[in-house]
PyMOL Python script that loads the backbone (N, CA, C, O; Angstrom):
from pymol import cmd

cmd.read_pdbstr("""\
ATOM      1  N   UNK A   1       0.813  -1.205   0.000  1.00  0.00           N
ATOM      2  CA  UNK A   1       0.000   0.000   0.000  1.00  0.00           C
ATOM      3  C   UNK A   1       0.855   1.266   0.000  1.00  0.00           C
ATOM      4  O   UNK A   1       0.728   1.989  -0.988  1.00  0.00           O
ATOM      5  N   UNK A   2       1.610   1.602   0.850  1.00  0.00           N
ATOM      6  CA  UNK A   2       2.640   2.907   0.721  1.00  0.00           C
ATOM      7  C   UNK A   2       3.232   2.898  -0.402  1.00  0.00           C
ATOM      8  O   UNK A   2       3.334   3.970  -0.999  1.00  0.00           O
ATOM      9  N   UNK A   3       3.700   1.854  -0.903  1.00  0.00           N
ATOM     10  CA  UNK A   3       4.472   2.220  -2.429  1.00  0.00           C
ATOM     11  C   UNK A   3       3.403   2.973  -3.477  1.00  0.00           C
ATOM     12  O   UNK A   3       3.496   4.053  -4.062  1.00  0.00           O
ATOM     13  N   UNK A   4       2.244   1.855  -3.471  1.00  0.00           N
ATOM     14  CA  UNK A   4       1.312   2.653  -4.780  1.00  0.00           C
ATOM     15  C   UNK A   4       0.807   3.928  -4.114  1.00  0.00           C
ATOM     16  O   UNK A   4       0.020   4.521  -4.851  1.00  0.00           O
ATOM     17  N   UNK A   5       1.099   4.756  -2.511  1.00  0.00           N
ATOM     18  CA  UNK A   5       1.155   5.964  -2.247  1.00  0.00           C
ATOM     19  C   UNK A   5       2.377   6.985  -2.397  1.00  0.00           C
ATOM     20  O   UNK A   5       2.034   8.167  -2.441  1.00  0.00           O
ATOM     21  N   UNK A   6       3.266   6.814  -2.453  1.00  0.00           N
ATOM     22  CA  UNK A   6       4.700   6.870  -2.508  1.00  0.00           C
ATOM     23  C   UNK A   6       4.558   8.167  -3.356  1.00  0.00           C
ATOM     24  O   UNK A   6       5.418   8.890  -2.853  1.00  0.00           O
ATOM     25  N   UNK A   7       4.069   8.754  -4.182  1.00  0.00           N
ATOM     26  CA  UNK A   7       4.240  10.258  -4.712  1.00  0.00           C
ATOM     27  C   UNK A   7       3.588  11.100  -4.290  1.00  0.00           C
ATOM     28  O   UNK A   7       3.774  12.269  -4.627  1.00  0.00           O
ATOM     29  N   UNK A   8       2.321  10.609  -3.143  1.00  0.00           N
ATOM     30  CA  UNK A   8       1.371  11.811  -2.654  1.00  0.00           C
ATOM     31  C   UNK A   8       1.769  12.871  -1.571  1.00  0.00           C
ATOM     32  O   UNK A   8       2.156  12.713  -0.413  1.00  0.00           O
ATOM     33  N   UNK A   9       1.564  13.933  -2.268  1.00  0.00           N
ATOM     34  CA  UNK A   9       2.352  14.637  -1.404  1.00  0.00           C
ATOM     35  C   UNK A   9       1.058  14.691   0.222  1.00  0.00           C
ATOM     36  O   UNK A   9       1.382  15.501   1.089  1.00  0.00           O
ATOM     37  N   UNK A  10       0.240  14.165   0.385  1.00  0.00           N
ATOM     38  CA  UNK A  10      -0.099  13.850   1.625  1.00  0.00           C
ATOM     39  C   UNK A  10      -1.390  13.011   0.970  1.00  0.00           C
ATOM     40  O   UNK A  10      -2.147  13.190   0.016  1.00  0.00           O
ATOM     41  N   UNK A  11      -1.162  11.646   2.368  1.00  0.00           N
ATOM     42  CA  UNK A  11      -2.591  10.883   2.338  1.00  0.00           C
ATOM     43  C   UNK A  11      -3.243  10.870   3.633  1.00  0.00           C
ATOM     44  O   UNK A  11      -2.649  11.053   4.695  1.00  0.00           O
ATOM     45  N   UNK A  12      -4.688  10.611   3.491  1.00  0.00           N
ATOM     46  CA  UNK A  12      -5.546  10.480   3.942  1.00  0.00           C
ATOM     47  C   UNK A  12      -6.305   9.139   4.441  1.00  0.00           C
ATOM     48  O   UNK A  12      -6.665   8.456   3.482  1.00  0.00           O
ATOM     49  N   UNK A  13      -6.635   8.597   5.698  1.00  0.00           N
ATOM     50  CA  UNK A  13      -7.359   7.109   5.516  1.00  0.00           C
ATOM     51  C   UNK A  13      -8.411   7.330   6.351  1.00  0.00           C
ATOM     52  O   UNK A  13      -8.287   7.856   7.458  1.00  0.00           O
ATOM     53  N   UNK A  14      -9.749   6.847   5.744  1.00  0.00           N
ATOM     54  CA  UNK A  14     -10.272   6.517   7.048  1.00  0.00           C
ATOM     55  C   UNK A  14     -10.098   4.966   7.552  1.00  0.00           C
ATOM     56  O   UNK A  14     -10.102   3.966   6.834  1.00  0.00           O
ATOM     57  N   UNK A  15      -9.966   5.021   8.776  1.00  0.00           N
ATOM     58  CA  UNK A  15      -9.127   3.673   9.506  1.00  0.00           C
ATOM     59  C   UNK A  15     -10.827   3.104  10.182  1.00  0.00           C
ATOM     60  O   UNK A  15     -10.747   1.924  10.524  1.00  0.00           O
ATOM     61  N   UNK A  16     -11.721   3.481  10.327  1.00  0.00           N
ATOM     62  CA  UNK A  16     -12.444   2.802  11.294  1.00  0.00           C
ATOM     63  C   UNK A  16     -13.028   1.291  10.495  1.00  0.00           C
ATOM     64  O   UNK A  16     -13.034   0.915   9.323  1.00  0.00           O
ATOM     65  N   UNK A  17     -13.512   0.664  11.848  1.00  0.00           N
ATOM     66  CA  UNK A  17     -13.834  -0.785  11.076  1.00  0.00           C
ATOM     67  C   UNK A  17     -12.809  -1.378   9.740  1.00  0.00           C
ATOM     68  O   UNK A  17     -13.410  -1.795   8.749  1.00  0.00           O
ATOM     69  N   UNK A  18     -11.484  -1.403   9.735  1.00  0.00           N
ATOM     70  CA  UNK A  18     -10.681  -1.969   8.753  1.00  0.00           C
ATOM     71  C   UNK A  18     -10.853  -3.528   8.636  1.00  0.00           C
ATOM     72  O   UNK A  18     -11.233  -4.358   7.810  1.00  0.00           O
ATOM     73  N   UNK A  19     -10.308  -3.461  10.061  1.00  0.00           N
ATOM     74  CA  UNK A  19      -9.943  -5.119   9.949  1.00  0.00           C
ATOM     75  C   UNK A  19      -8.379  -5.321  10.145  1.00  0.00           C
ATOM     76  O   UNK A  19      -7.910  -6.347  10.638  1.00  0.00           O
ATOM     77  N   UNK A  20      -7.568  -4.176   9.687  1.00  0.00           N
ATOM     78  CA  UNK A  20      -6.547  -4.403   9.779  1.00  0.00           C
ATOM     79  C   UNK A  20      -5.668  -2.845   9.998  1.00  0.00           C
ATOM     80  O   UNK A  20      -6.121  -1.791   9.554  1.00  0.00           O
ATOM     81  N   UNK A  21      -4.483  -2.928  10.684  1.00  0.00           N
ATOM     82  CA  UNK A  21      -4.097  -1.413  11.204  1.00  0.00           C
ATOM     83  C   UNK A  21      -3.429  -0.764  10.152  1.00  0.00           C
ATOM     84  O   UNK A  21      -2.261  -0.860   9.776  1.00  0.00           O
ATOM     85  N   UNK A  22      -4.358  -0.092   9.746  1.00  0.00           N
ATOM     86  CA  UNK A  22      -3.989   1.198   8.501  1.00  0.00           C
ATOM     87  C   UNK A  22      -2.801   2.071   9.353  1.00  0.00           C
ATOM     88  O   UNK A  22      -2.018   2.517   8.514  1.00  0.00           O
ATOM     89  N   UNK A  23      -2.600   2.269  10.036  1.00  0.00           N
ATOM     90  CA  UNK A  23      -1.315   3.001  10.777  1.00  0.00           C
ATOM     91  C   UNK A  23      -0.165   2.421  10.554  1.00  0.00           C
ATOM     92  O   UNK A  23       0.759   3.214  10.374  1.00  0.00           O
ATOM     93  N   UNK A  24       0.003   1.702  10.522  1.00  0.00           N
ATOM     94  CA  UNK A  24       1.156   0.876  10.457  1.00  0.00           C
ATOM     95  C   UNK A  24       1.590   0.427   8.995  1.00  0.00           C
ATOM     96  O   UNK A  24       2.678   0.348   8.425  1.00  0.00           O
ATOM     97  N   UNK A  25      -0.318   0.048   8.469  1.00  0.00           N
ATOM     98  CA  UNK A  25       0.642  -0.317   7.086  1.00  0.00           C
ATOM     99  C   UNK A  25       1.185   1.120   6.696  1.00  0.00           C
ATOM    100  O   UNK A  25       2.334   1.172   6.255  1.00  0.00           O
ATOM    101  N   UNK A  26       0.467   2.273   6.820  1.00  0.00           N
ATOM    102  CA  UNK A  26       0.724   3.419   6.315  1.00  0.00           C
ATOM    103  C   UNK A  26       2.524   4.519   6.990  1.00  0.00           C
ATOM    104  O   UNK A  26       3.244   5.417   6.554  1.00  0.00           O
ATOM    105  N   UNK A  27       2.444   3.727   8.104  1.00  0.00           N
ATOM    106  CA  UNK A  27       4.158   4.006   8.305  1.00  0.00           C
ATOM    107  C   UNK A  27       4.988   4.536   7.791  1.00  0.00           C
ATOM    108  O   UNK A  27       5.505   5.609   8.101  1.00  0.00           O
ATOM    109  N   UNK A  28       5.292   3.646   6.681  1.00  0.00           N
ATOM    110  CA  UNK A  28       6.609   3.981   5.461  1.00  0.00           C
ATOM    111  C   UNK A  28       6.621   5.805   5.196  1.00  0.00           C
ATOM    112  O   UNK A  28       7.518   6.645   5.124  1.00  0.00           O
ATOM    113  N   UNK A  29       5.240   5.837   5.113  1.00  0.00           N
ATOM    114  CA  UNK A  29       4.649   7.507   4.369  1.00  0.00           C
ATOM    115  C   UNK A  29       5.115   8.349   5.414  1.00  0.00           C
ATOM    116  O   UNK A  29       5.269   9.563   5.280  1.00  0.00           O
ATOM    117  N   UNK A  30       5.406   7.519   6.765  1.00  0.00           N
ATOM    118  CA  UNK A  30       5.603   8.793   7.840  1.00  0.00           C
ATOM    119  C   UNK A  30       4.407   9.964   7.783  1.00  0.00           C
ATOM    120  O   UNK A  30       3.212   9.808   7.529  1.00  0.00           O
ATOM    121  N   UNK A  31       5.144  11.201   8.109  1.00  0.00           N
ATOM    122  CA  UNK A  31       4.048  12.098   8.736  1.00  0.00           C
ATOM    123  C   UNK A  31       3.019  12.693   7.515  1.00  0.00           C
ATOM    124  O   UNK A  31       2.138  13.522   7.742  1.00  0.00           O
ATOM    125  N   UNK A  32       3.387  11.933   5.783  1.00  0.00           N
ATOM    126  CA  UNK A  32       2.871  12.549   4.932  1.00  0.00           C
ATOM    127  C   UNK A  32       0.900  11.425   5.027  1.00  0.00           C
ATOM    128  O   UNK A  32      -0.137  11.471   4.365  1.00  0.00           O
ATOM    129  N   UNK A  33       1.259  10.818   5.915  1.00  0.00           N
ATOM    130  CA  UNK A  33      -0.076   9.769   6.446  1.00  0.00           C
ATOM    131  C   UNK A  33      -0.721   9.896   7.594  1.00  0.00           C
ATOM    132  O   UNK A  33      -0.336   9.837   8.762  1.00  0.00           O
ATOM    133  N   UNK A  34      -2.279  10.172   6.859  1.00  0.00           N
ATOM    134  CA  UNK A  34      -2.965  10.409   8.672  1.00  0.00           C
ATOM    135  C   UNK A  34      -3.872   9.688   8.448  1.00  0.00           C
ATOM    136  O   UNK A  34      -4.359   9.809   7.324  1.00  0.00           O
ATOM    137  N   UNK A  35      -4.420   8.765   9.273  1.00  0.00           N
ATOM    138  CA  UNK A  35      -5.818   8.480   9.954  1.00  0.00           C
ATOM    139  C   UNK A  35      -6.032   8.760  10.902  1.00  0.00           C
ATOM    140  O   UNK A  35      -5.433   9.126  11.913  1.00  0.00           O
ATOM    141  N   UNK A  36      -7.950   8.402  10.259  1.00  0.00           N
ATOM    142  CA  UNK A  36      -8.537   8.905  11.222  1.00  0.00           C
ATOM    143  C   UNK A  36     -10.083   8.108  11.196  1.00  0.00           C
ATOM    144  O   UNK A  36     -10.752   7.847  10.196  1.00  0.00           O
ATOM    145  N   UNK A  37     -10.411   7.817  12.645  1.00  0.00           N
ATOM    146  CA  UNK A  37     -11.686   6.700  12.399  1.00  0.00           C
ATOM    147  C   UNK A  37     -12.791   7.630  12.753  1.00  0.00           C
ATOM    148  O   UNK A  37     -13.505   7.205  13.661  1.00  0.00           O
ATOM    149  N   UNK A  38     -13.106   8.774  12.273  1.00  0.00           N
ATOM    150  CA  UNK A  38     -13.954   9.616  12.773  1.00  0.00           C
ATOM    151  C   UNK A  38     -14.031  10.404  11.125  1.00  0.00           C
ATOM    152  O   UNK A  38     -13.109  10.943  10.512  1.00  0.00           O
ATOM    153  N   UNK A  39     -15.327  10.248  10.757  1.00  0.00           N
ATOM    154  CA  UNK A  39     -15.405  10.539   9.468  1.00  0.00           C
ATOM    155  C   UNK A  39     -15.253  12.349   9.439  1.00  0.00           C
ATOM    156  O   UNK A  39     -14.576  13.006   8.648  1.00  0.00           O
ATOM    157  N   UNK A  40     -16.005  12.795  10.422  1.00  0.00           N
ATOM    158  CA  UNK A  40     -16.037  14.073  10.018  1.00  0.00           C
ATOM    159  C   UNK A  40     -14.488  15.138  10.570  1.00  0.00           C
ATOM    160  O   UNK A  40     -14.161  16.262  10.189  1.00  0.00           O
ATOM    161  N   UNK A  41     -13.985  14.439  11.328  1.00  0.00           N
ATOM    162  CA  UNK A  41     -12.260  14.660  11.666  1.00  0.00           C
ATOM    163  C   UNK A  41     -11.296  14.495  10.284  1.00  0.00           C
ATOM    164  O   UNK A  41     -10.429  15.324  10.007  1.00  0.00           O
ATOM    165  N   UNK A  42     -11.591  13.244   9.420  1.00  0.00           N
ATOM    166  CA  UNK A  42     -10.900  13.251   8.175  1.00  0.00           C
ATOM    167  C   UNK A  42     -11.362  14.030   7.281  1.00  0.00           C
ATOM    168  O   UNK A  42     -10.568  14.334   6.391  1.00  0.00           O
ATOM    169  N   UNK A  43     -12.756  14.601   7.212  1.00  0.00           N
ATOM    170  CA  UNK A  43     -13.011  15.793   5.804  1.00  0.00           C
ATOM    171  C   UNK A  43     -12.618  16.827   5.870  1.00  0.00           C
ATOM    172  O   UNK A  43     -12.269  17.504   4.903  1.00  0.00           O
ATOM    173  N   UNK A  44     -12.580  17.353   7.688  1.00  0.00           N
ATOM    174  CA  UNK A  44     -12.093  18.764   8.050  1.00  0.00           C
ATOM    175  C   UNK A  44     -10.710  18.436   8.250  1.00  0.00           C
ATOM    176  O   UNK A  44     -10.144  19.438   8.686  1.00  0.00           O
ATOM    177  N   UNK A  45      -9.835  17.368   8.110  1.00  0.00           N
ATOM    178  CA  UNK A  45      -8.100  17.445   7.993  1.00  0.00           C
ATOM    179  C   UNK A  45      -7.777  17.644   6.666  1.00  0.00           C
ATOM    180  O   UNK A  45      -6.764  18.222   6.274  1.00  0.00           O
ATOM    181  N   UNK A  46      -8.822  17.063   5.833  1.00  0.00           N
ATOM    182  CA  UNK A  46      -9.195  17.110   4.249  1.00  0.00           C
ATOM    183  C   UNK A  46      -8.624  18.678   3.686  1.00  0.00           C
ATOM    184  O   UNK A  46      -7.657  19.169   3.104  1.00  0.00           O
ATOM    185  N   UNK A  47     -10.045  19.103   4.345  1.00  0.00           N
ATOM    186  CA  UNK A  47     -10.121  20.237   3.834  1.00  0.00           C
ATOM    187  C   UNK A  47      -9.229  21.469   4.523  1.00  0.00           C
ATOM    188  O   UNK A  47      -9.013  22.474   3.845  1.00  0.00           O
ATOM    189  N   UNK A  48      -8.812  21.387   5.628  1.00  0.00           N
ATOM    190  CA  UNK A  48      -7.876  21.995   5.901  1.00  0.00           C
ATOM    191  C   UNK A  48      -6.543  22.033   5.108  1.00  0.00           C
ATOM    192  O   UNK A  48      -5.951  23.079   5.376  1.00  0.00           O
ATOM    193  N   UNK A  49      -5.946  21.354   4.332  1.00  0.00           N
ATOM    194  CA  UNK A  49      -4.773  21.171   3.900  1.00  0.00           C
ATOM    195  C   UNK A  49      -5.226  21.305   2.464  1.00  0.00           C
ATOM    196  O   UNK A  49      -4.434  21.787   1.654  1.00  0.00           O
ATOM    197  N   UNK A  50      -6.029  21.050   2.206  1.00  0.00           N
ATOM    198  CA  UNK A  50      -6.371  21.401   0.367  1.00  0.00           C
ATOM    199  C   UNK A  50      -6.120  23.073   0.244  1.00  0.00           C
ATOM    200  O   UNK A  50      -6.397  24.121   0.829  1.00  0.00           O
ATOM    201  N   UNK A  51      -5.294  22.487  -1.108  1.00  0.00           N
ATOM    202  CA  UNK A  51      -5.440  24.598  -1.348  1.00  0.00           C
ATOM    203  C   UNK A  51      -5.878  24.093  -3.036  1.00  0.00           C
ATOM    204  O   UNK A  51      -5.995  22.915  -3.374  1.00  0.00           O
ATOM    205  N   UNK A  52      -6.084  25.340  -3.993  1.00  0.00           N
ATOM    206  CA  UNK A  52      -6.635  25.519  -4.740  1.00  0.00           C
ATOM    207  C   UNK A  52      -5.322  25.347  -5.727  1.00  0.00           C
ATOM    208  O   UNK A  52      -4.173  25.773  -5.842  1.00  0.00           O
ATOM    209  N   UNK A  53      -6.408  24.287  -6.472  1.00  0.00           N
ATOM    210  CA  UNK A  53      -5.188  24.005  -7.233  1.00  0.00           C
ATOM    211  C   UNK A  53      -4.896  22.270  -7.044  1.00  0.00           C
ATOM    212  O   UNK A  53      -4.623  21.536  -7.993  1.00  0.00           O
ATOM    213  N   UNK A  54      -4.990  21.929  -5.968  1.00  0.00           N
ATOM    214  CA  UNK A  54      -4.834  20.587  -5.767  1.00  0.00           C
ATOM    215  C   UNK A  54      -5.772  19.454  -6.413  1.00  0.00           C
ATOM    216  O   UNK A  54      -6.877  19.799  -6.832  1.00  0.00           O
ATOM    217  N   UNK A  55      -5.411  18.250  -6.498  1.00  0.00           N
ATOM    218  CA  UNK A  55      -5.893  17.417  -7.089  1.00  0.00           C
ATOM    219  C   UNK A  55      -6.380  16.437  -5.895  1.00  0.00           C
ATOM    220  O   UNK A  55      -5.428  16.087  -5.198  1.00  0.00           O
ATOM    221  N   UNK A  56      -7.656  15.898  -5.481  1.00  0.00           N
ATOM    222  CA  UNK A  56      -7.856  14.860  -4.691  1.00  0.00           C
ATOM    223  C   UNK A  56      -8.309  13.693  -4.782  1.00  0.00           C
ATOM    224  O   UNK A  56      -9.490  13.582  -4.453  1.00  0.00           O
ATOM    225  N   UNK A  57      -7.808  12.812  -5.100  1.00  0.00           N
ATOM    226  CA  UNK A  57      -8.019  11.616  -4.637  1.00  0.00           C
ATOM    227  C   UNK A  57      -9.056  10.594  -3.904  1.00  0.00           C
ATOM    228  O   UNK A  57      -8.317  10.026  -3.100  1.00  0.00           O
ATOM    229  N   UNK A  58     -10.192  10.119  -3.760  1.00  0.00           N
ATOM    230  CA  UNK A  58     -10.729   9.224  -3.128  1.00  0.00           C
ATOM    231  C   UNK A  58     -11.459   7.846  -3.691  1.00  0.00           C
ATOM    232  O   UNK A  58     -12.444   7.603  -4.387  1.00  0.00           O
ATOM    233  N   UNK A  59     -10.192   6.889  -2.845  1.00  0.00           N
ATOM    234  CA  UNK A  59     -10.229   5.484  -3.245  1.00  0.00           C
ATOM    235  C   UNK A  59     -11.291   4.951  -2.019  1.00  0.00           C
ATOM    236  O   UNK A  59     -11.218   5.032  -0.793  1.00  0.00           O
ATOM    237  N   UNK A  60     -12.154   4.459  -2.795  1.00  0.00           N
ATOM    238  CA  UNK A  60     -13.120   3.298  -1.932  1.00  0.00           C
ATOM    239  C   UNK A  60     -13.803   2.106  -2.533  1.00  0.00           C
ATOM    240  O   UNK A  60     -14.050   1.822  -3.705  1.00  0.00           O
ATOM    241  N   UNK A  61     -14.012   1.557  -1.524  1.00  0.00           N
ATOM    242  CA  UNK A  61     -14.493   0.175  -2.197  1.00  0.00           C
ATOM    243  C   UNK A  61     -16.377   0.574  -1.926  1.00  0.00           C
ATOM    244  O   UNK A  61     -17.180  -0.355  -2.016  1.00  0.00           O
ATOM    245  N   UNK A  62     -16.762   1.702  -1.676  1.00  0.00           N
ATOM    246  CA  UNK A  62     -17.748   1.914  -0.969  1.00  0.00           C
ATOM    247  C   UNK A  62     -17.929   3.252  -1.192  1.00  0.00           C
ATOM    248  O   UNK A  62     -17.073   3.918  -1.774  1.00  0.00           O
ATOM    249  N   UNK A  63     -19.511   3.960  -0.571  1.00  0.00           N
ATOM    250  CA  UNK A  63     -19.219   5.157  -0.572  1.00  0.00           C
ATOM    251  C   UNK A  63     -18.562   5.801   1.449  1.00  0.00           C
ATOM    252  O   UNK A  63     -18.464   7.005   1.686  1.00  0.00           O
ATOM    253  N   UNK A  64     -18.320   5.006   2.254  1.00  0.00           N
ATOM    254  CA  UNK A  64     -18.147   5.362   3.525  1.00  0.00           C
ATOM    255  C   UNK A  64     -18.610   6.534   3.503  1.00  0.00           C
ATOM    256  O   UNK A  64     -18.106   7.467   2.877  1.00  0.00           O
ATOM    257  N   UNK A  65     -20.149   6.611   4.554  1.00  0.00           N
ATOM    258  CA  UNK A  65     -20.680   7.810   4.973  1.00  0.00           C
ATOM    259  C   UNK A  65     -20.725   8.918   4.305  1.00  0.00           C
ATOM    260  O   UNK A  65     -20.661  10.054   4.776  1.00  0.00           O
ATOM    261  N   UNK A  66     -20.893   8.457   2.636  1.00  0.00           N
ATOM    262  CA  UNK A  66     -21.033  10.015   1.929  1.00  0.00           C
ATOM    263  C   UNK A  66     -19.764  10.798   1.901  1.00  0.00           C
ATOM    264  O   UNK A  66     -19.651  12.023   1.877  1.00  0.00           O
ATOM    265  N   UNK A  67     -18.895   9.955   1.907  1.00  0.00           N
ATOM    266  CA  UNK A  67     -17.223  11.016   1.915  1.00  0.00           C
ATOM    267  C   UNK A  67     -17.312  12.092   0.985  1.00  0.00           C
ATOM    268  O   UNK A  67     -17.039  13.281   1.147  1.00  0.00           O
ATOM    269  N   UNK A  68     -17.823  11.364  -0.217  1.00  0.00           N
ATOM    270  CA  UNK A  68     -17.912  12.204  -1.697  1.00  0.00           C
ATOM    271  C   UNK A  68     -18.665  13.600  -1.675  1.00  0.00           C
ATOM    272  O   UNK A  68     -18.144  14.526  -2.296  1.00  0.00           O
ATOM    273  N   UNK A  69     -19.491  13.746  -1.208  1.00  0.00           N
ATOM    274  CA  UNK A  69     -20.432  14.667  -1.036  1.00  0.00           C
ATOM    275  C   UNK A  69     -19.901  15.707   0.475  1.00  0.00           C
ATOM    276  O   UNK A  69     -19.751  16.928   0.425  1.00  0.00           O
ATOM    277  N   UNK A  70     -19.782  15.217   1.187  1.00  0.00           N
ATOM    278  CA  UNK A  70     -19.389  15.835   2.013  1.00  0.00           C
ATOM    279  C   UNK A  70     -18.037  16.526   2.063  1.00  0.00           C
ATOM    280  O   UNK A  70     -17.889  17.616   2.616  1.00  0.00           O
ATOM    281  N   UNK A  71     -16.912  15.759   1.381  1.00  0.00           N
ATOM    282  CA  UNK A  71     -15.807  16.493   0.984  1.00  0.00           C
ATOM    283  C   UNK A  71     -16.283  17.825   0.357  1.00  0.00           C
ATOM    284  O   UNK A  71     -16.119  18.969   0.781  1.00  0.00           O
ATOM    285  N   UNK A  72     -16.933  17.380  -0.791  1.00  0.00           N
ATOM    286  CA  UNK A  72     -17.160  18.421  -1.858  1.00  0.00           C
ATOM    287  C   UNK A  72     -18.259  19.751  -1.086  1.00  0.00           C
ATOM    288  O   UNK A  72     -18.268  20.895  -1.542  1.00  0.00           O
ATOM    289  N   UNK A  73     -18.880  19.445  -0.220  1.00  0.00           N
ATOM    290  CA  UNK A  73     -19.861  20.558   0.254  1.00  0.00           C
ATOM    291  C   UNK A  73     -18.880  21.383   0.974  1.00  0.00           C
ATOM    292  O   UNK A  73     -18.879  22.609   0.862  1.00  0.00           O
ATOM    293  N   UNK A  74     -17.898  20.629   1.838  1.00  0.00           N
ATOM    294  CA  UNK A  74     -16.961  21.408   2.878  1.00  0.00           C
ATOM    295  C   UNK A  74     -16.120  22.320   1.959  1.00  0.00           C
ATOM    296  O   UNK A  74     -16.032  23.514   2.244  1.00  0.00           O
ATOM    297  N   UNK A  75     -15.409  21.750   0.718  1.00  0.00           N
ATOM    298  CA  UNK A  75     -14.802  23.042  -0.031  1.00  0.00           C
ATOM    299  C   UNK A  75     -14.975  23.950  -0.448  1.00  0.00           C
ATOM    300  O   UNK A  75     -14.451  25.061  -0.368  1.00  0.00           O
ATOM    301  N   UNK A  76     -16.402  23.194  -1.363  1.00  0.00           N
ATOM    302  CA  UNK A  76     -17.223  24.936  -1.542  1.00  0.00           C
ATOM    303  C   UNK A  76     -17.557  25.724  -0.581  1.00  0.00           C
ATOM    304  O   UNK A  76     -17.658  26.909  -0.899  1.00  0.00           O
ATOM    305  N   UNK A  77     -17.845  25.343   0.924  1.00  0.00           N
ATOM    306  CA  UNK A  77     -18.197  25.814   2.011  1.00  0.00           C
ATOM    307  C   UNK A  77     -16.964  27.079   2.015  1.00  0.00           C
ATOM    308  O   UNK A  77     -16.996  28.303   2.147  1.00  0.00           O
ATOM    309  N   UNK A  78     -15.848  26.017   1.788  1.00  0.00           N
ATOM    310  CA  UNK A  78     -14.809  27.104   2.543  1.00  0.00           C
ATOM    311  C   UNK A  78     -14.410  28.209   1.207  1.00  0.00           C
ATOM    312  O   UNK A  78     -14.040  29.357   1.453  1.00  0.00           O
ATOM    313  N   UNK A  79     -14.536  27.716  -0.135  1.00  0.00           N
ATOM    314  CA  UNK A  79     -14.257  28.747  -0.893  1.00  0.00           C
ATOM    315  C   UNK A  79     -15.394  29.540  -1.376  1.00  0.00           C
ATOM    316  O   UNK A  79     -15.303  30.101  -2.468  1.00  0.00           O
ATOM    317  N   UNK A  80     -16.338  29.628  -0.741  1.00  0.00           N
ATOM    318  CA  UNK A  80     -17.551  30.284  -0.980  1.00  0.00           C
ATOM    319  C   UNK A  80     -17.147  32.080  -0.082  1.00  0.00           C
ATOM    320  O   UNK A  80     -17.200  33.275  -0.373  1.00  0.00           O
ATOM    321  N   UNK A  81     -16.695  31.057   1.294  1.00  0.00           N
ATOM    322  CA  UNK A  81     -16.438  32.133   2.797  1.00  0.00           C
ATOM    323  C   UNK A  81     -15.073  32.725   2.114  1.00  0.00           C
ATOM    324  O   UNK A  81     -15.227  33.934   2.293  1.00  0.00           O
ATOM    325  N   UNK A  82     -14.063  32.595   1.562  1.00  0.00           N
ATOM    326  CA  UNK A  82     -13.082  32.728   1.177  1.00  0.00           C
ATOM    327  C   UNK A  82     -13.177  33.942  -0.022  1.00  0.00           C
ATOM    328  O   UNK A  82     -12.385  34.884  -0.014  1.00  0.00           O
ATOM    329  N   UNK A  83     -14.294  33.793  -1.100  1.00  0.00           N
ATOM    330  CA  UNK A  83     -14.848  34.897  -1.557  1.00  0.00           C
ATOM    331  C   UNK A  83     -15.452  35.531  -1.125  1.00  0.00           C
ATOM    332  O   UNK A  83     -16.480  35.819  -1.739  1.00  0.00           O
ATOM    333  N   UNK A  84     -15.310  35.878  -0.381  1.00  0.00           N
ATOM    334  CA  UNK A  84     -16.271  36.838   0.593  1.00  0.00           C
ATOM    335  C   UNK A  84     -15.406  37.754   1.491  1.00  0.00           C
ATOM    336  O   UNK A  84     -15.584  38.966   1.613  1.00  0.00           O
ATOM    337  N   UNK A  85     -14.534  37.093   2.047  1.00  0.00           N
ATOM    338  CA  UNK A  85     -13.477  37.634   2.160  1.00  0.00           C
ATOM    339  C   UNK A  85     -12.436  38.811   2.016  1.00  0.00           C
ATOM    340  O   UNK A  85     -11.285  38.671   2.429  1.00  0.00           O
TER     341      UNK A  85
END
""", "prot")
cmd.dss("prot")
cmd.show_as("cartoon", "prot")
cmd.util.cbc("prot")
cmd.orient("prot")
């Protein structure tokens, strides 16, 4: 898993209910790897670190709790407030 992450300049997991410790496999990445088993803690670490311009990423086998939608509401959220600004 870290290798096929190995160019991101930061990843993201949600870890809850795995089965297996995403921390550890995610190691190698060091501090460029965070989980987090709290969905709405990973959209706002999400979106905190996104700047404009970035490209994001989300791999699932699932939709986990609407990640998709909720990512996307929180950015416009924040670049909505950001024009306004």
């Amino acid at each position: 898993l870290p290798a096929s992450l190995e160019t991101a300049d930061q990843v993201f997991c949600y870890s809850a209910s795995l089965g297996w410790d995403a921390q550890a496999a995610l190691a190698p990445l060091g501090a460029r790897a965070r989980c987090e088993t709290d969905l709405e803690r990973l959209v706002a670490a999400i979106v905190a670190e996104a700047r404009a311009g970035d490209e994001v990423l989300v791999m699932s086998n699932g939709s986990f709790g609407g990640i998709h939608d909720r990512l996307l509401a929180e950015l416009e959220k924040r670049a909505a407030a950001g024009a306004k600004a």
